[in-house]
C-alpha positions in Angstrom: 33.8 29.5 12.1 34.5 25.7 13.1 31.2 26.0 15.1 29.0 27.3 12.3 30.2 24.1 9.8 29.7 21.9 12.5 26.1 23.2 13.3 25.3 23.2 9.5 26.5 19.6 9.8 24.6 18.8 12.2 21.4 19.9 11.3 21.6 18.5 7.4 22.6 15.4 9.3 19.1 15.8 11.3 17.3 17.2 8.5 18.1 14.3 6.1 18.1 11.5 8.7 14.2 13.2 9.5 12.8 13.0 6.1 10.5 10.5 5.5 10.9 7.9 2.4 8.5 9.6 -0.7 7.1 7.0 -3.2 6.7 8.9 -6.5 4.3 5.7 -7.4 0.8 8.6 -7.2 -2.3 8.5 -4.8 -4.4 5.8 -5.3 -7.9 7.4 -7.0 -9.9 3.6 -6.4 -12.4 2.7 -4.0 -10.8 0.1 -1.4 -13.4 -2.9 -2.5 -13.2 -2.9 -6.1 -13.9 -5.5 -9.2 -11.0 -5.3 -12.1 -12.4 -6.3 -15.2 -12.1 -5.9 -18.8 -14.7 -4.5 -20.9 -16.4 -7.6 -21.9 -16.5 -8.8 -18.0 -16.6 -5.0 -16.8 -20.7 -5.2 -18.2 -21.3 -8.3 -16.5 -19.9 -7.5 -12.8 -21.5 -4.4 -13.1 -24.7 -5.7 -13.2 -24.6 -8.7 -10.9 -22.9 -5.9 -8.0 -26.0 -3.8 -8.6 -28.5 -7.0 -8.8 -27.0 -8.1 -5.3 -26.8 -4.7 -3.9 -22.8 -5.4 -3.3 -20.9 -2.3 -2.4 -18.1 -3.3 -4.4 -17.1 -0.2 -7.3 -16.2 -2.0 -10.6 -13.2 -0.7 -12.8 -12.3 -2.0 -16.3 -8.9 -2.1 -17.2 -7.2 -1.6 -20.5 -4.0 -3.2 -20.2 -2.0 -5.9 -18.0 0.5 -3.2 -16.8 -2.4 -0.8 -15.5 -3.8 -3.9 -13.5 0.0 -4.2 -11.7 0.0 -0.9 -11.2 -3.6 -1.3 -9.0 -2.0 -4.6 -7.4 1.2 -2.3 -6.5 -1.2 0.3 -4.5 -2.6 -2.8 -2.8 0.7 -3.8 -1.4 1.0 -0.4 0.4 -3.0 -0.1 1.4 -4.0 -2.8 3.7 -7.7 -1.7 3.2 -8.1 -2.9 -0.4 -9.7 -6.0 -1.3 -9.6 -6.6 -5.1 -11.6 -9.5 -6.7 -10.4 -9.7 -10.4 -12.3 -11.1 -13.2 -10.3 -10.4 -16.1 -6.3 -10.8 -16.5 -6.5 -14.0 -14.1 -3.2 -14.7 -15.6 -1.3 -11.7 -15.0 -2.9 -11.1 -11.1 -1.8 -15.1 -10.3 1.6 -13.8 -11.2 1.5 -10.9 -9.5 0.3 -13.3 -6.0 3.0 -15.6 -6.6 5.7 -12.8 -6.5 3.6 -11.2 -3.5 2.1 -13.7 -1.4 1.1 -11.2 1.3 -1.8 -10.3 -1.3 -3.3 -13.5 -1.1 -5.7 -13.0 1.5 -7.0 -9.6 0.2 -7.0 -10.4 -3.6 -9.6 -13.0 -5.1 -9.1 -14.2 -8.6 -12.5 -15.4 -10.0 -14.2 -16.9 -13.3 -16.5 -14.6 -15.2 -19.3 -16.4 -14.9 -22.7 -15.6 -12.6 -21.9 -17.7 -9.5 -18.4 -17.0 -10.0 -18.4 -13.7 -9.2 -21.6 -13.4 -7.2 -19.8 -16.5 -4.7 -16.5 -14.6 -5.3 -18.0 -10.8 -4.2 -19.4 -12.5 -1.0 -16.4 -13.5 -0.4 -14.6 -10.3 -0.7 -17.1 -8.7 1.2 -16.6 -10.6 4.3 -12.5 -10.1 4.0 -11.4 -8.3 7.8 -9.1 -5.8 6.3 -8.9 -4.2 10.3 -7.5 -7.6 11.4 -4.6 -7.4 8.8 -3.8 -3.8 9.3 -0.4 -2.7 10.9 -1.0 -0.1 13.2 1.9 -1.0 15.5 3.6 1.8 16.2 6.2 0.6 18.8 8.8 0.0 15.4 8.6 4.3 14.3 9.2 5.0 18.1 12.0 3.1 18.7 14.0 4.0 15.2 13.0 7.5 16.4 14.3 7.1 19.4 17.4 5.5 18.9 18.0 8.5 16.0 17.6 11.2 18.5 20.0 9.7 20.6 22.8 9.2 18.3 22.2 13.0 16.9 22.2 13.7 20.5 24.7 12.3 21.4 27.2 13.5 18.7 25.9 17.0 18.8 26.5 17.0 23.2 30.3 15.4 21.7 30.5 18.6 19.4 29.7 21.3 21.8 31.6 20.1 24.7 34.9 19.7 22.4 34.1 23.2 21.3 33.7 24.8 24.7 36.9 23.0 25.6 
């Protein structure tokens, strides 16, 4: 009986050690190069990108928490490159609390040359140079949990057959 509660144990132990971290925050629907604007500036970006030929998707937002909310995906996609034209306010605040962002995320006027200097810009932003696919960190936090399960479960079984 001992030996089924401690092999329950063990594998809840292993099952919740194994589960990976869920963010409840919902998939990201945007393109990765995208204008946020308002509907005023939303007309104007629109047609400079397709006067230019920029492949940059433009997407007016409604409110200052939707615009966080986009900023918030790009703190966990290091592929997005966001060059805002409206809340300028609200995104400076956003870069000041995230720093890291500051490379990927171009606040501009909206004027012409603004944004047409400002999509340039955003176009020639490396997003494979800043991407973190080191994987050495996972494989050693993996490794060091398997041997402490390990270990504990070889500990378990030997006092059992004892």
């Amino acid at each position: 009986m001992k030996m089924k509660v401690c092999g329950l144990l063990i594998l809840f132990l292993i099952l919740f050690v194994g589960i990976s971290a869920v963010s409840a925050h919902g998939a990201d629907l945007t393109e990765d190069t995208m204008i946020m604007a308002n509907k005023s500036s939303g007309i104007l970006a629109k047609s400079i990108v397709d006067d230019n030929g920029f492949d940059i998707k433009v997407y007016n937002f409604e409110s200052e928490g939707d615009v966080e909310h986009q900023l918030e995906h790009a703190l966990t996609n290091p592929n997005k490159r966001i060059l805002a034209v409206s809340y300028q306010d609200t995104v400076n605040k956003y870069l000041d609390e995230h720093p890291d962002l500051k490379n990927r995320v171009i606040v501009s006027d909206d004027d012409n040359s603004s944004i047409t200097s400002n999509c340039e810009k955003l176009l020639s932003i490396d997003t494979n140079a800043s991407s973190s696919g080191d994987f050495t960190t996972p494989l050693i936090v993996g490794l060091v949990i398997g041997i402490l399960i390990g270990l504990i479960a070889g500990v378990f079984i030997m006092k059992q057959k004892n």
